[in-house]
C-alpha positions in Angstrom: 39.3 2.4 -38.6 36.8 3.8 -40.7 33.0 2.1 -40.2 31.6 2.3 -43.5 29.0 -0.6 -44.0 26.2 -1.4 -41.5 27.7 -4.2 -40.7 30.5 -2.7 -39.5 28.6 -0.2 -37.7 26.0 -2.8 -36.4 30.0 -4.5 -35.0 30.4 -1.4 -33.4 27.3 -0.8 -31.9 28.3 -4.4 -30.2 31.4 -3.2 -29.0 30.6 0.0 -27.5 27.9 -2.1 -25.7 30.1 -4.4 -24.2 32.2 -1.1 -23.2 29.9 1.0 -21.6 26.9 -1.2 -20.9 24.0 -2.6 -23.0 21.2 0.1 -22.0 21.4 2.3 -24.4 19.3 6.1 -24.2 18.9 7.5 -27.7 18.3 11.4 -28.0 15.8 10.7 -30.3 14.1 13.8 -32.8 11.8 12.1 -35.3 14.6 12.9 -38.0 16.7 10.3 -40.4 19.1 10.7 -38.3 18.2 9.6 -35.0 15.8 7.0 -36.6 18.8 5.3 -38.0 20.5 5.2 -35.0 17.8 3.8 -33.4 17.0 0.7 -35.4 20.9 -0.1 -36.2 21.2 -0.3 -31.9 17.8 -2.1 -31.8 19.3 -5.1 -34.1 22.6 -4.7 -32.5 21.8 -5.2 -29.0 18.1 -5.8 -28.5 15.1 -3.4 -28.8 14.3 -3.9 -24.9 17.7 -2.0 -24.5 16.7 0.7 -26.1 14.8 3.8 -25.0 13.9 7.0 -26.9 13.6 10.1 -25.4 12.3 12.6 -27.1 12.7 16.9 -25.4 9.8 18.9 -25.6 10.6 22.2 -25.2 6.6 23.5 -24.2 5.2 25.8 -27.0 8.5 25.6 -29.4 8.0 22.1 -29.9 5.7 21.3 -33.2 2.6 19.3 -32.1 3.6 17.5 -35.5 6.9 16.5 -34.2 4.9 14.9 -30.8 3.0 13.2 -33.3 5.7 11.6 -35.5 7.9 10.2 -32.9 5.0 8.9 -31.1 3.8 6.9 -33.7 7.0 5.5 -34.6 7.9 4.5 -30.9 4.3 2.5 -31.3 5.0 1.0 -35.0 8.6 -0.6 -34.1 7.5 -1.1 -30.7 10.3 1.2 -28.8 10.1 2.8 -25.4 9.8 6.2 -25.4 10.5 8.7 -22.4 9.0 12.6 -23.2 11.1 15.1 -20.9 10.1 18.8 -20.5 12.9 21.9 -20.9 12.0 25.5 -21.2 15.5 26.5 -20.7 16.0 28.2 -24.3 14.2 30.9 -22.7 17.2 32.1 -20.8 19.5 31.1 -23.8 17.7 33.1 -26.3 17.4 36.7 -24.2 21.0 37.3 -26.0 20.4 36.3 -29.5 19.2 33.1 -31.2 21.3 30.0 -30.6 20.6 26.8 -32.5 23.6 25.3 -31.2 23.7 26.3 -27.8 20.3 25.0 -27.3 21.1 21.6 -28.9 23.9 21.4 -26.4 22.4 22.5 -23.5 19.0 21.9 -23.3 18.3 19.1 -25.9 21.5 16.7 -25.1 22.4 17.9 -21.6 18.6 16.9 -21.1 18.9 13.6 -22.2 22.5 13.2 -21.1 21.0 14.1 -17.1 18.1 11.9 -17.4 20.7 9.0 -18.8 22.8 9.3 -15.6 25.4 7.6 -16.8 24.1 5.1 -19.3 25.3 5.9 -23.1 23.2 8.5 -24.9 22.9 7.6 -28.9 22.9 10.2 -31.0 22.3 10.8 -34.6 25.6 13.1 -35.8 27.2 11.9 -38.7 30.0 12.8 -41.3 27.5 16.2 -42.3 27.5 18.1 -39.2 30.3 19.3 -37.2 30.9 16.5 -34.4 31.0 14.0 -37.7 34.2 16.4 -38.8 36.2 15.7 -35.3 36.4 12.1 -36.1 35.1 10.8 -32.3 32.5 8.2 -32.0 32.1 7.9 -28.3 32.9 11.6 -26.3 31.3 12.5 -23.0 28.9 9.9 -22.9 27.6 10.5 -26.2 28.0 7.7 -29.1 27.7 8.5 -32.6 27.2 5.1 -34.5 27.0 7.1 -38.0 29.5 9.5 -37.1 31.7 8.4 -40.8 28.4 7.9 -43.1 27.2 11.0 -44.8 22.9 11.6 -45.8 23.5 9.1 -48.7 24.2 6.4 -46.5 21.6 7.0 -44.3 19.1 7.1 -46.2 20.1 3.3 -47.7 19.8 2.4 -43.7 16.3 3.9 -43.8 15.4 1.8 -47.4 16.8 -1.1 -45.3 14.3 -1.0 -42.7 11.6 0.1 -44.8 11.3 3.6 -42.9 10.1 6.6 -44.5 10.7 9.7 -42.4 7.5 11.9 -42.1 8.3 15.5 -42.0 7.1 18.3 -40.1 7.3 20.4 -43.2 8.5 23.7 -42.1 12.2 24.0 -43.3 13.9 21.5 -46.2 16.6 20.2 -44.4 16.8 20.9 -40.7 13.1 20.7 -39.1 12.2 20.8 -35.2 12.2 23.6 -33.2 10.1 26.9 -33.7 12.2 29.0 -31.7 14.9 29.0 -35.0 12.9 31.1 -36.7 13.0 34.3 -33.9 15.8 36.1 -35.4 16.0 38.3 -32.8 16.7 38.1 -29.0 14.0 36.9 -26.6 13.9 39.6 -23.8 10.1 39.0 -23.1 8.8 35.5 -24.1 5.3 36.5 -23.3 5.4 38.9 -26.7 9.0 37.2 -28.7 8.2 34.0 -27.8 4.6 33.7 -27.8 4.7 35.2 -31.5 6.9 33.1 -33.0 5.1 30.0 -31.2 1.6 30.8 -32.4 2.8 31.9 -36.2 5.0 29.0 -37.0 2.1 26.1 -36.0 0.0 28.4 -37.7 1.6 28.0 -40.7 1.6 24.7 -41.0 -2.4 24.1 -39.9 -2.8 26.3 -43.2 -0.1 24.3 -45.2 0.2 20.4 -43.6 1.2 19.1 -46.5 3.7 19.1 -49.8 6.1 22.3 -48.3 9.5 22.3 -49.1 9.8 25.7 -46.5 6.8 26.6 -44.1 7.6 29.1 -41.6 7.4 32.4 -40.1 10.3 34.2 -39.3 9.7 36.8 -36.6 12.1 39.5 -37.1 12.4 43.8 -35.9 13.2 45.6 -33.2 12.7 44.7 -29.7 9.5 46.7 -29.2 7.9 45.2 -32.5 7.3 41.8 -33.8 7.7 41.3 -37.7 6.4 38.2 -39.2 7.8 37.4 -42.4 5.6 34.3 -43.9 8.5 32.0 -46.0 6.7 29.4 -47.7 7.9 27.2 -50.4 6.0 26.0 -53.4 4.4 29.5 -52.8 0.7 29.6 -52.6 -1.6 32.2 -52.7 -3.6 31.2 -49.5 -0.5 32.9 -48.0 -2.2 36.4 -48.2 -5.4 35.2 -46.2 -2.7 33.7 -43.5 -1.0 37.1 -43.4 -4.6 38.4 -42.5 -4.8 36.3 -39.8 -1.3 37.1 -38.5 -2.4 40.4 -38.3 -5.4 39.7 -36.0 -2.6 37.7 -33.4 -1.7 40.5 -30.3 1.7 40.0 -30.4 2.1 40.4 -33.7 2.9 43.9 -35.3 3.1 43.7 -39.0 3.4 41.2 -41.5 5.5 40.5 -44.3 4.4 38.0 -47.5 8.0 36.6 -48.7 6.7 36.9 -52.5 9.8 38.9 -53.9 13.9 39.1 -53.0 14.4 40.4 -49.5 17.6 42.8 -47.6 17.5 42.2 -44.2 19.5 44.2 -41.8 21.3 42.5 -38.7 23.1 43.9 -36.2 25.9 41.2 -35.0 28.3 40.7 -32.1 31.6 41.9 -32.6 32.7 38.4 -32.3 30.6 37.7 -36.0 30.7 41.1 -37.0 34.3 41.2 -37.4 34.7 37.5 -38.9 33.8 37.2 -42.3 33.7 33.3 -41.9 31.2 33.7 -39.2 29.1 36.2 -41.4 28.8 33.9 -44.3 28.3 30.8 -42.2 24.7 32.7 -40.8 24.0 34.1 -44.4 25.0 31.0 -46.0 24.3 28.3 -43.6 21.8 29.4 -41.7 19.6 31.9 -43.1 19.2 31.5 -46.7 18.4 27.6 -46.6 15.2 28.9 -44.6 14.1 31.5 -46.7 11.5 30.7 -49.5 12.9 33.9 -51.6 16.5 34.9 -52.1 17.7 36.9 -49.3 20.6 39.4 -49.1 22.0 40.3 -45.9 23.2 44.0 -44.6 25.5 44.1 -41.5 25.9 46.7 -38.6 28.1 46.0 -35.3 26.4 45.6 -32.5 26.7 48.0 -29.4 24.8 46.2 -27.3 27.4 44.3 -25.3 24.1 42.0 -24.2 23.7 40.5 -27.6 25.9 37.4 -28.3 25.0 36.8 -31.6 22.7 38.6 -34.2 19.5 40.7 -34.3 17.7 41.0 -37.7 16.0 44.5 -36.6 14.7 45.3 -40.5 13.5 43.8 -43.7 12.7 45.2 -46.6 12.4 44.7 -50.6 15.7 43.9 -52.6 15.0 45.9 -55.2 17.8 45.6 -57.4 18.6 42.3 -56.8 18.0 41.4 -60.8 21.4 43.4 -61.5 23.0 41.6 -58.4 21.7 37.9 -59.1 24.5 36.2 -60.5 27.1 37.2 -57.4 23.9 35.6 -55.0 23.4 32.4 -57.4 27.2 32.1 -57.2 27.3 32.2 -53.2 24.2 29.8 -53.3 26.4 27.2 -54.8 27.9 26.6 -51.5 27.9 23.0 -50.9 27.5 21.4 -47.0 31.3 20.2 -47.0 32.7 23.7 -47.3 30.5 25.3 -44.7 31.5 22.9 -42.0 35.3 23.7 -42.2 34.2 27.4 -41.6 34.8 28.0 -38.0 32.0 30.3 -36.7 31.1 30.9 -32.8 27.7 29.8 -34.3 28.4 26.5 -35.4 31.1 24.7 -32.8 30.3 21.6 -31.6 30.2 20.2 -27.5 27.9 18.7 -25.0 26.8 20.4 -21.4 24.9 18.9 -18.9 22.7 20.5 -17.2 20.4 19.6 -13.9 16.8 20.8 -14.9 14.9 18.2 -16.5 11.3 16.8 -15.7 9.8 13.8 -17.4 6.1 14.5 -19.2 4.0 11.2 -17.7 
């Protein structure tokens, strides 16, 4: 049966209670998402049932994001637990992995610190757990897994909530360690750059971005930082000054004209052309501020499980090639979930290491 309504999710919120227990842990990011969850379960079953716990994942965690969810734990009057994982560290040394991070560190965080109480989350018909149809799977819940953003957002209006954003990407904010496009073999120099650039950005720009970030891109042995920021601004050169000053940083890159970057892939994306335009498409042009074009080379680095941007340069002729990139750009959410990419696929892993910030 499809819940479409809130009160049918608010009924089934009531149900799943009354199946699994009325303590509820909610993986809780700041986002609409999680927010919603969080105040339909509060009037289904009781605020004091409720926690929040929110990772922190050390120097890739925004101090903006810290900020929002703390003051809307204090607002509504929500508990809220803060637990510490670093683990991306080992997860990124082979290539950058959104979704393996989500799984393992973020929910396998909040699932081990649950220990066996339901953990809330806020999937929903846009992402790829929405698209399996499950509500309730390995001791996750998803009370808006058949609503889409629209009806979200009416849940927010209902409450009265407007989400405060961190500012640094349009749709899909959170973690800085997204934008190192390139594998972490030495987080003292990969890491350390990307942390440092990307709240740098946004102590220049707090305020009215559609994009601000800093993608940190090239080969091993030196760090790129390409400066993506969206209305552009022209306080962006004095930032790229100031990039320059930074240790770990090598060169700098203003995103102020069309850009080819090079990747090197796994064979496993390399050889998939849904997989390649998932990245291109889904991943990487939603988080550039200029339009991007992508060049591929297969990896021989059997270390490397996903991709490596190694180069960027200037798309020169991308006036002549503009109407084949405006056409891809036209790709709507729906068709890029029903790609199957090793990038994208949804599950949940527990893991053991998890410390609570008091």
């Amino acid at each position: 049966m499809a819940i479409v309504t809130i009160e049918d999710i608010l009924k089934d919120i009531k149900n799943v209670a009354e199946e699994y227990g009325k303590d509820f842990v909610v993986a809780f990011s700041g986002g609409m998402d999680s927010t919603a969850s969080a105040l339909l379960c509060a009037e289904a079953i009781g605020k004091e049932n409720i926690e929040l716990v929110h990772v922190v994942y050390g120097p890739y965690t925004y101090s903006n994001s810290l900020e929002i969810v703390s003051e809307f734990a204090e607002k509504f009057g929500f508990k809220i637990t803060f637990l510490y994982n670093r683990g991306q560290e080992q997860i990124w040394k082979y290539g950058p992995s959104c979704n393996m991070c989500t799984k393992q560190i973020k929910m396998g965080t909040v699932l081990s610190y649950a220990n066996g109480r339901i953990v809330v989350t806020g999937s929903n018909s846009s992402d790829t757990w929405g698209q399996t149809g499950l509500r309730v799977f390995n001791s996750m819940y998803a009370p808006l897994g058949d609503i889409g953003k629209d009806e979200i957002r009416k849940i927010l209006d209902k409450y009265g909530v407007k989400i405060r954003r961190i500012g640094e990407h349009a749709l899909r904010e959170g973690c800085k360690l997204k934008h190192l496009l390139k594998p972490m073999t030495n987080p003292a120099y990969h890491g350390k750059a990307t942390a440092i650039a990307n709240e740098m950005v946004l102590d220049y720009f707090p305020n009215g971005n559609e994009i601000a970030n800093i993608k940190i891109v090239g080969p091993l042995s030196k760090n790129i930082a390409v400066i993506n920021v969206k209305p552009f601004r022209e306080e962006v050169y004095k930032l790229a000054e100031d990039l320059r000053k930074i240790d770990v940083i090598d060169d700098v890159i203003v995103a102020d004209k069309p850009l080819i970057l090079k990747i090197v892939a796994n064979p496993s994306i390399y050889r998939v052309e849904e997989s390649k335009f998932w990245v291109v498409e889904g991943k990487l042009k939603p988080e550039f501020a200029v339009p991007i074009k992508v060049e591929w080379y297969e990896s021989k680095n059997n270390k490397l499980r996903t991709f490596h941007v190694v180069e960027v340069c200037e798309w020169t002729n991308y006036e002549t090639e503009k109407d084949e990139y405006l056409k891809n750009s036209n790709v709507d959410s729906d068709t890029l979930l029903k790609i199957k990419c090793s990038c994208s696929m949804p599950s949940a892993i527990q893991v053991t290491h998890t410390n609570s910030i008091k």
